[in-house]
BAKE-945068 format. One record per residue (C-alpha): x, y, z negated; residue number from 1. Coordinates in steps of 0.25 Angstrom, whole numbers, plus 5000, padded with zeros to 4 digits. Layout:
residues N
      x      y      z   resi
      X      Y      Z    NUM
...
end
This chain:
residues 113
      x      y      z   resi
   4897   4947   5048      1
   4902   4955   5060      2
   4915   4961   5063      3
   4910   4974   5059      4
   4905   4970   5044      5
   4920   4965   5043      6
   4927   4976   5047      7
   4918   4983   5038      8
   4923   4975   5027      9
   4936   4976   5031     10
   4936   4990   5030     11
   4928   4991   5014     12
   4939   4981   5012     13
   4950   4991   5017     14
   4944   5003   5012     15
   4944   4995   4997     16
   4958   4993   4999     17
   4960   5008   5000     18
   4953   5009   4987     19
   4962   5000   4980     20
   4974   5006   4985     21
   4968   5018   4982     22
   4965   5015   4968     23
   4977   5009   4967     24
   4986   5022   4970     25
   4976   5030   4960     26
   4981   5021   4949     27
   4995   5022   4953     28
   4995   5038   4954     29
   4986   5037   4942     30
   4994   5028   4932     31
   5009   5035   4935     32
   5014   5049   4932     33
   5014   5061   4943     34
   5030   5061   4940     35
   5032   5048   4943     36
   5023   5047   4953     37
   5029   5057   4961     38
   5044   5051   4960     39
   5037   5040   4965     40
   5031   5047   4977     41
   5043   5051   4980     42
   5049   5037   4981     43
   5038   5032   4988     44
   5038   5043   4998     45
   5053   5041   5003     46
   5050   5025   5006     47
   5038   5028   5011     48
   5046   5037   5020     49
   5055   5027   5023     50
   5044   5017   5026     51
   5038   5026   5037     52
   5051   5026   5045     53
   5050   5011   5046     54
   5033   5009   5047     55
   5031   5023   5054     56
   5016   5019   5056     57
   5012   5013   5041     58
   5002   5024   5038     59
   4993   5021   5051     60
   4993   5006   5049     61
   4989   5009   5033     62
   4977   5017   5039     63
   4977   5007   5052     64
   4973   4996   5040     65
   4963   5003   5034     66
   4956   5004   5047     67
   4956   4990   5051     68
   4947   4979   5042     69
   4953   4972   5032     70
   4967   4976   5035     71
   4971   4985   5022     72
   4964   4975   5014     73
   4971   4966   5019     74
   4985   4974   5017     75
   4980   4979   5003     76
   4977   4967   4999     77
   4991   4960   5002     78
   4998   4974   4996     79
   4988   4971   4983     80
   4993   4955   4982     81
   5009   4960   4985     82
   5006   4971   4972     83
   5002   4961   4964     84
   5014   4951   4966     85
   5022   4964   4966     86
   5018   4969   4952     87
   5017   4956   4948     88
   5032   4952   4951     89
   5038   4964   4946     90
   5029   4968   4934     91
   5030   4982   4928     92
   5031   4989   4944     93
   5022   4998   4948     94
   5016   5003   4962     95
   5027   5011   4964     96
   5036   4999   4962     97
   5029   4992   4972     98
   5027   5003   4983     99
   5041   5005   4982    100
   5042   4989   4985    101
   5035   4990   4995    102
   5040   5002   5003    103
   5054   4997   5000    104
   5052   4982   5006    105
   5045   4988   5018    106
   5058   4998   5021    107
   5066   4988   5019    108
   5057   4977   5029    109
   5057   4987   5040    110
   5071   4991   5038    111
   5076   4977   5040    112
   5067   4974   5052    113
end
C-alpha cells in the first residue's frame, strides 16, 4: 500500500465522519420542534460565543482536520465513544444537553488555564 492509497483512505474516512455528523444533526433538527429549537439556538449561540474568545481559531482547525488523513475520524470517533458514555450516564438527555456539556466544560478548562 503506498502513502498515497492511505491518505486516500484517510480522507473516505473523514469524509464518512462528515456524513455521520451530518446525518446526525438532520435527526436532531428533524426530531425537535422549530420553537424549541430555536430557544436552543439561541443558548448555544452565546457559549459558542464565549468559547471563540478563549479558542479564537477553532473553526480552521475543524476544517484543518478534515483536510489532514484520518484526523476527523480520529476526533469523531472519540466524540462518538464520549456520547455514548454521556447518554449513557445520564439517560433521558439529549444533544442539546450534551453540547451544552461540552461547550460548558471547555469554557470553564480554558478559563482555569
Amino acid at each position: 500500500m503506498s502513502y498515497i492509497d492511505i491518505c486516500i483512505m484517510g480522507w473516505n474516512l473523514n469524509a464518512f465522519m462528515f456524513v455521520v455528523n451530518f446525518l446526525m444533526a438532520i435527526r436532531v433538527i428533524s426530531s425537535s420542534d422549530r420553537d424549541k429549537l430555536q430557544e436552543e439556538s439561541v443558548v448555544l449561540k452565546e457559549l459558542k460565543e464565549q468559547m471563540e474568545m478563549y479558542y479564537p481559531y477553532r473553526t480552521q482547525t475543524t476544517i484543518i482536520t478534515y483536510l489532514v488523513p484520518f484526523t476527523a475520524f480520529f476526533r469523531m470517533s472519540y466524540r462518538l465513544i464520549e456520547m455514548f458514555f454521556f447518554f449513557q450516564k445520564n439517560q433521558g438527555s439529549r444533544m442539546f444537553d450534551y453540547m451544552v456539556y461540552k461547550y460548558t466544560n471547555e469554557i470553564e478548562r480554558a478559563k482555569n488555564k
